[in-house]
VOPAGU-2260 file (C-alpha; in pm, 1 decimal, decimal comma):
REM VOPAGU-2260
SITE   aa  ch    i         X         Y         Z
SITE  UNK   A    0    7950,7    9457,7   13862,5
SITE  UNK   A    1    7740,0    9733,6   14056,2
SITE  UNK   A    2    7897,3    9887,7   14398,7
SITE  UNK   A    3    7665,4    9758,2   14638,8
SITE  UNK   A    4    7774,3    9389,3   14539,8
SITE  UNK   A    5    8185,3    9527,9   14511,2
SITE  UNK   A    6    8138,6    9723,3   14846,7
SITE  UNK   A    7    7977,9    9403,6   15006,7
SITE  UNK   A    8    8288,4    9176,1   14844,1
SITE  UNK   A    9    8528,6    9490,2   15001,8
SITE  UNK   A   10    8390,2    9442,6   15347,4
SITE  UNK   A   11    8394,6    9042,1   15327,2
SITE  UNK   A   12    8751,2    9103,8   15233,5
SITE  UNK   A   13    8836,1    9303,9   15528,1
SITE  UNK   A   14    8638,9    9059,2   15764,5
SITE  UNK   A   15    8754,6    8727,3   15682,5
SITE  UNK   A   16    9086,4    8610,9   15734,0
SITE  UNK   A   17    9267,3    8480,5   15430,8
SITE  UNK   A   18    9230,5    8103,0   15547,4
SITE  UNK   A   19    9006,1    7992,4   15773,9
SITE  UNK   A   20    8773,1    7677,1   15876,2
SITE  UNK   A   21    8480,5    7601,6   15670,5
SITE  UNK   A   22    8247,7    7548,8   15976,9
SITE  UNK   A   23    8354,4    7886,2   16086,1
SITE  UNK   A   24    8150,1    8020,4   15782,6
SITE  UNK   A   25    7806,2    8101,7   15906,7
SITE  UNK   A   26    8005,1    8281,4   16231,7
SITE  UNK   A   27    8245,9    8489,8   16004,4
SITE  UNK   A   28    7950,0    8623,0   15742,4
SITE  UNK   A   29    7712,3    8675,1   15997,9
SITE  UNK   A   30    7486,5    8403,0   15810,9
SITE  UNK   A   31    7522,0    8580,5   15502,2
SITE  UNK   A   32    7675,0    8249,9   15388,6
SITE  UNK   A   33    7598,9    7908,2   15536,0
SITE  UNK   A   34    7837,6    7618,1   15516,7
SITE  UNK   A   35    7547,3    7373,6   15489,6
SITE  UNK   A   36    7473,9    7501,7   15168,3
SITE  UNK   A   37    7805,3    7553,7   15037,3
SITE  UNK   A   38    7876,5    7170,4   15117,4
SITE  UNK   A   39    7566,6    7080,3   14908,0
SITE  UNK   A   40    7674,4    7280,1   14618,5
SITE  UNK   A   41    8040,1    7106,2   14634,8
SITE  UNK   A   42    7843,0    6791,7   14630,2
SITE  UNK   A   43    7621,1    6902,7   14328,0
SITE  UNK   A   44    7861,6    6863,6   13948,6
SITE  UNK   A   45    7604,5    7117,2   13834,2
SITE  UNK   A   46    7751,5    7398,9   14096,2
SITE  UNK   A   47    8082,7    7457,0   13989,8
SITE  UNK   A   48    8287,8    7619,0   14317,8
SITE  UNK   A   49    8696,4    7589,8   14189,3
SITE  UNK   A   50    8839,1    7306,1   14388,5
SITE  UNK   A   51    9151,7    7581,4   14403,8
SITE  UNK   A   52    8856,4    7785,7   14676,8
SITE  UNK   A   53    8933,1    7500,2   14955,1
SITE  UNK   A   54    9279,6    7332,1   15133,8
SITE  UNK   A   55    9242,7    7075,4   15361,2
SITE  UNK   A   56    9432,0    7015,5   15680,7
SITE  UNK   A   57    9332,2    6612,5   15762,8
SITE  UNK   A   58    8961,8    6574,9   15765,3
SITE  UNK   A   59    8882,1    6994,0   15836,9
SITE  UNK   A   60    8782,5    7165,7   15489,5
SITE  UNK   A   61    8924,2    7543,6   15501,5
SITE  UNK   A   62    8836,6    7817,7   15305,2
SITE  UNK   A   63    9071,7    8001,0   15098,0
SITE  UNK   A   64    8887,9    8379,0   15137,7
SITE  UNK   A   65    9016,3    8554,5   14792,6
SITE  UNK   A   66    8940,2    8249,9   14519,9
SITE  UNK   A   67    8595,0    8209,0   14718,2
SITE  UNK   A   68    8494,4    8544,6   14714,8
SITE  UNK   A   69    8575,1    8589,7   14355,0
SITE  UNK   A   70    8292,7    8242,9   14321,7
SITE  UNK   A   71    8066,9    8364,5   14543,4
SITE  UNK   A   72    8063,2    8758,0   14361,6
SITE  UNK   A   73    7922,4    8557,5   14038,1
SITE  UNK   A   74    7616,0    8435,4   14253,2
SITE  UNK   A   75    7533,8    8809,0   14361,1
SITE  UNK   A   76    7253,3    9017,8   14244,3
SITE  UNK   A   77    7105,3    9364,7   14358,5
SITE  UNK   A   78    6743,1    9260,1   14312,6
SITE  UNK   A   79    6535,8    8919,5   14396,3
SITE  UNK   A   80    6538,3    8731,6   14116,5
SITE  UNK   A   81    6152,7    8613,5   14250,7
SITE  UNK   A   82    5865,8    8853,4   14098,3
SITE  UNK   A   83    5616,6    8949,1   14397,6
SITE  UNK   A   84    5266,3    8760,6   14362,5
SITE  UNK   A   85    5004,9    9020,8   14401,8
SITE  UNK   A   86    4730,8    8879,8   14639,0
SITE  UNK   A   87    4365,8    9012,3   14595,6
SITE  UNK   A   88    4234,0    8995,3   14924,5
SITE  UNK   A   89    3880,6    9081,7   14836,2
SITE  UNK   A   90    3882,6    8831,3   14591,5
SITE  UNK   A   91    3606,4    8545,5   14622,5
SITE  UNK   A   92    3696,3    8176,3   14706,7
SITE  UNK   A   93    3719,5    7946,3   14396,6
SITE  UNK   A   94    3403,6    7741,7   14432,4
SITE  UNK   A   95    3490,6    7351,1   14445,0
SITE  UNK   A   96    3174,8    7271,8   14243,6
SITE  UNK   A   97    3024,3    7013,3   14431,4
């Protein structure tokens, strides 16, 4: 893995407590990861997060920090994975042929 994305899983490591509340998620990460979308990928069988990333504590989901990070490193990238569409502005409009 490159050092940008092991410096950025250093500093989430330092940051988040071991354990804490799923819905504290957004808060903790500063956005960089939203609980909405890590309940839709637990609810998607083609996302596979390790059921050993969560404990639960009655109905409140909490995060185990160490086996999550170590899921959410293999999602990382450095660069968008979406090539840039080069737009001609001084292109004509496609005629509709009417």
């Amino acid at each position: 893995m490159s050092n940008v994305i092991e410096d950025t899983i250093s500093a989430l490591q330092s940051a988040l407590p071991p354990v804490f509340a799923g819905l504290s998620l957004d808060e903790l990460t500063g956005g960089a990861i939203n609980w909405r979308t890590i309940q839709n990928a637990r609810s998607n069988p083609d996302v596979a997060i390790p059921p050993e990333c969560f404990i639960y504590s009655g109905r409140k989901v909490l995060v185990r920090r160490d086996p999550f990070l170590s899921w959410w490193r293999t999602t990382l990238r450095e660069q968008s994975g979406y090539a840039k569409q080069k737009i001609r502005h001084d292109a004509e409009p496609a005629s509709s042929g009417l």
